[in-house]
C-alpha positions in Angstrom: 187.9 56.2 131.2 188.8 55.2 135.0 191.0 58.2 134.7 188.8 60.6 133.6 186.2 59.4 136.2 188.7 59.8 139.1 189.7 63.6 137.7 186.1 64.5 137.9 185.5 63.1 141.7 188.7 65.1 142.9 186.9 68.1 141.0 183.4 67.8 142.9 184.7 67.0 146.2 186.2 70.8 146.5 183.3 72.4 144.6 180.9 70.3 147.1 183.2 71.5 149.8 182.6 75.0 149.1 179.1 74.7 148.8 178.8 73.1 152.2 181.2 76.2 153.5 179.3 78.9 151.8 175.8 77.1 153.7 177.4 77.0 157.1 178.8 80.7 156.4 174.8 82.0 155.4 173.6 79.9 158.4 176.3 81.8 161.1 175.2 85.2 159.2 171.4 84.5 159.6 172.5 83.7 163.3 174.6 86.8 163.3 171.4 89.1 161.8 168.9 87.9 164.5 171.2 88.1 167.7 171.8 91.3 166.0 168.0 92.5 165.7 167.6 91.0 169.5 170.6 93.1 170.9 168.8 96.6 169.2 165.4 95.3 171.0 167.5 95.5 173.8 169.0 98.7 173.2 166.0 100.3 172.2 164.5 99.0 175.3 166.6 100.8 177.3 167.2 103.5 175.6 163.1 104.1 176.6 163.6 103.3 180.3 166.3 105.5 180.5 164.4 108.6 178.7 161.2 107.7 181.0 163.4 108.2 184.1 164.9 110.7 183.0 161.4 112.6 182.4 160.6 111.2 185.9 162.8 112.9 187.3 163.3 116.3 185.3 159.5 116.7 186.2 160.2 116.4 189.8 162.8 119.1 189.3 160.6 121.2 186.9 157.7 120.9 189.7 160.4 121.6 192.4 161.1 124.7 190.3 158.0 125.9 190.3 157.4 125.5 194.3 160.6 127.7 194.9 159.3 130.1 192.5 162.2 129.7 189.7 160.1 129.5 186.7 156.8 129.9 185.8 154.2 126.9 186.0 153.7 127.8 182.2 157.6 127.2 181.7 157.8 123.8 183.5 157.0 121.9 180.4 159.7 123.2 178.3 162.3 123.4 181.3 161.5 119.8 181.9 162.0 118.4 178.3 165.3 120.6 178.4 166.4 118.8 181.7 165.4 115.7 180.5 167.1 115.7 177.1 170.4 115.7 179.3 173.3 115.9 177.2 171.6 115.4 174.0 171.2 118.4 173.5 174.0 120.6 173.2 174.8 124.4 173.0 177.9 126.2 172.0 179.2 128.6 174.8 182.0 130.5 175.3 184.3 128.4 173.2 183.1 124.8 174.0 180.1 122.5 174.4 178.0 122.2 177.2 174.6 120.4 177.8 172.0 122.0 177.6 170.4 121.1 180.4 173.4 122.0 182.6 173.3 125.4 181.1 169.6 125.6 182.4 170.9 124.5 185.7 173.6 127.3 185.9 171.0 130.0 184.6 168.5 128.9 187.2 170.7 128.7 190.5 171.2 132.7 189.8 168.0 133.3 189.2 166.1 135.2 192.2 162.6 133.6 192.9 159.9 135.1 190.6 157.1 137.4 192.4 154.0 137.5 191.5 152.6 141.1 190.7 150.8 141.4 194.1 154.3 140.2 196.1 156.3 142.6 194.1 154.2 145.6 194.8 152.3 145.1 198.2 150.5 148.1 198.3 147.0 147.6 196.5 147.5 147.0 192.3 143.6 148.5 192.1 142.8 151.6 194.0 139.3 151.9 193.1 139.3 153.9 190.0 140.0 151.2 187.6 143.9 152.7 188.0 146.7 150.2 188.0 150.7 150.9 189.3 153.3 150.2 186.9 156.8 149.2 187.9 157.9 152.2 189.4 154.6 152.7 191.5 152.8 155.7 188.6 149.8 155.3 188.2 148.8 154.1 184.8 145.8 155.7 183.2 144.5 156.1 179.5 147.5 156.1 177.0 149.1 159.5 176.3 151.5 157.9 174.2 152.3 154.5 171.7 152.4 151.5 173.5 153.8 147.5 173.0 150.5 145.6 174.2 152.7 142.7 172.9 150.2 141.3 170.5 150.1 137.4 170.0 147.8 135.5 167.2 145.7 133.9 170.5 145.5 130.9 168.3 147.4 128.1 171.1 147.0 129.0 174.3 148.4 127.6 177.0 145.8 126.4 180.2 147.1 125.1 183.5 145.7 121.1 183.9 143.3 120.2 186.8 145.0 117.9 189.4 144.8 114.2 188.3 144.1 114.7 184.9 145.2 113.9 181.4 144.5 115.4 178.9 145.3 114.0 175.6 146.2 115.8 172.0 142.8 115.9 169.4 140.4 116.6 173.1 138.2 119.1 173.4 138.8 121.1 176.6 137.0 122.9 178.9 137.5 124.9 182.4 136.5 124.0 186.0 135.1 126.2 188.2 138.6 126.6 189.6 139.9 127.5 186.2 141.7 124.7 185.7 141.8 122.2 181.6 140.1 119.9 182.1 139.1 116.9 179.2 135.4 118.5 178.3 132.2 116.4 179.4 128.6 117.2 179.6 128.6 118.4 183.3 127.7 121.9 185.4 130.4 124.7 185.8 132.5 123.7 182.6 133.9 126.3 180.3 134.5 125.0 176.4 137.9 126.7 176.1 138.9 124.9 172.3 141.0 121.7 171.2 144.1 120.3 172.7 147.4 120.8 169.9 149.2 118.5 172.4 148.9 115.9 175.5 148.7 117.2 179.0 149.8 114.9 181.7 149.1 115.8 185.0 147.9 112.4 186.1 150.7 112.6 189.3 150.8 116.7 189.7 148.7 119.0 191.9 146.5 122.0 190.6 148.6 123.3 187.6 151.6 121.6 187.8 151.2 120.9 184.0 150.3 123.0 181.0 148.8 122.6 177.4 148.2 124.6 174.6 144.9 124.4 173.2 144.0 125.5 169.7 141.4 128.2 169.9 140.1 128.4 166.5 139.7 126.5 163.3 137.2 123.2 162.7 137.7 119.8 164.3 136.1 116.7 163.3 134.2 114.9 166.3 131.9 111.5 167.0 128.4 112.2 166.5 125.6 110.0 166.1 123.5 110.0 162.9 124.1 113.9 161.6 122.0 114.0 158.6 122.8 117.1 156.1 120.1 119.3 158.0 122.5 119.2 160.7 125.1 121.6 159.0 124.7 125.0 160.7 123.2 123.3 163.6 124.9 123.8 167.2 127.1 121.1 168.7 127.2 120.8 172.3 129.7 118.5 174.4 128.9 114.9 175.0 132.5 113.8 175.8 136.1 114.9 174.9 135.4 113.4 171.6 131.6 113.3 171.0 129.4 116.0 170.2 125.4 116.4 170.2 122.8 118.8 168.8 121.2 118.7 172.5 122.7 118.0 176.2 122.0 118.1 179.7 124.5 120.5 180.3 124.2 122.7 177.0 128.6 123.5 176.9 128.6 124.4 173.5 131.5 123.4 171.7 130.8 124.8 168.1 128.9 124.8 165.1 128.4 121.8 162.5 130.1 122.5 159.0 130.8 119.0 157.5 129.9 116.0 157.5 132.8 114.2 156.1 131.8 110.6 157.6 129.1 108.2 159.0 128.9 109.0 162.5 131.6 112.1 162.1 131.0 115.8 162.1 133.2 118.5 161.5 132.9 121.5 163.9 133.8 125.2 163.9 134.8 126.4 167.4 135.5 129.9 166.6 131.8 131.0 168.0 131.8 128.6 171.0 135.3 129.3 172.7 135.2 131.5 175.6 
């Protein structure tokens, strides 16, 4: 019996030994998992910092761009995400690899400054007659023969942003007096131009250092207090970039009620109130 007893004590003592090594190995990976999860914080962290300089300074260069008359101000939001992305993004050239936004460096430095029309062509574009040069100095008159007018949908269209202003995706948009986007608001001299399809960040830029395309059709849904189902067909007119009214001090139409799809919420057809 004192035997027996003694073979079964040798027996627990390894199986408690591995238990007691299989809890300190769980505890070291649980240990492991967090320092693990904390390290791709980290990296995540900077991973951010490093793209926010990097968009720091690409618009800096993009802006730069623009002042030596490289690129169009319209271009200087694509040309800076390409200069930003760095060498994430990358393009197969003559045989090999090469960033992308390297390859927009090289294309740029032998690129002549762009003109506008009136610097290209000094003498006057209108003489008077409703007549306008083309590139080789003719005048250009009624058509005599097909043409390319280059025909877009005129759905997004890009606007140049006012000077200290953002202008974020979902706002309505209108024009200053300068013709600048501004976010729309109930206020004399504003133009309602249609909907913002993406942000437009020009809270550090001049006059039209930024751009952003801005739906120009299709129905929106807006704040509104108490619509009531005689509302639908009703005009909508500006309150904010996110608030519409039957009625405002300003009257900047901004579209016409269609839907009612929540307390407080309308849904708005711009086609009719775009300019």
């Amino acid at each position: 019996m004192a035997r027996n007893t003694s073979e079964s004590l040798r027996g627990a003592l390894p199986r408690r030994a591995r238990r007691e090594k299989a809890l300190e190995l769980e505890t070291k990976l649980t240990a492991l998992g967090r320092k693990n999860l904390e390290l791709g914080r980290e990296l995540c962290a900077l991973r951010t910092e490093r793209l926010r300089r990097a968009e720091a300074v690409a618009a800096a260069e993009a802006a730069d761009l623009v002042k030596k008359g490289k690129i169009p101000r319209a271009c200087a939001p694509y040309v800076k995400a390409l200069l930003a992305a760095g060498d994430d993004v990358l393009v197969w050239l003559d045989g090999r690899f090469t960033s992308a936004a390297a390859l927009l460096r090289e294309i740029l430095g032998a690129t002549p400054p762009c003109k506008r029309a009136a610097d290209a062509f000094p003498e006057k574009i209108n003489n008077g007659k409703g007549l306008c040069k083309d590139a080789g100095g003719s005048e250009m008159t009624a058509l005599t023969a097909n043409y390319d007018a280059e025909r877009k949908d005129g759905i997004l269209v890009a606007y140049r942003v006012a000077a200290r202003t953002v202008i974020y995706k979902g706002a309505m948009v209108c024009l200053n007096r300068a013709g600048y986007a501004v976010p729309a608001a109930d206020e004399p001299g504003l133009t309602f131009v249609g909907v913002a399809y993406e942000r437009g960040d020009n809270a550090a830029g001049d006059d039209g250092n930024v751009s952003a395309r801005v739906w120009k059709d299709g129905s929106f849904r807006f704040a509104m207090s108490s619509p009531k189902l005689e509302d639908l067909g009703a005009a909508a007119y500006v309150v904010d970039d996110n608030a519409v009214a039957l009625s405002s001090a300003n009257s900047v139409l901004a579209g016409t009620v269609v839907e009612i799809p929540a307390e407080a919420v309308v849904r708005i057809l711009i086609r009719n109130a775009v300019k």
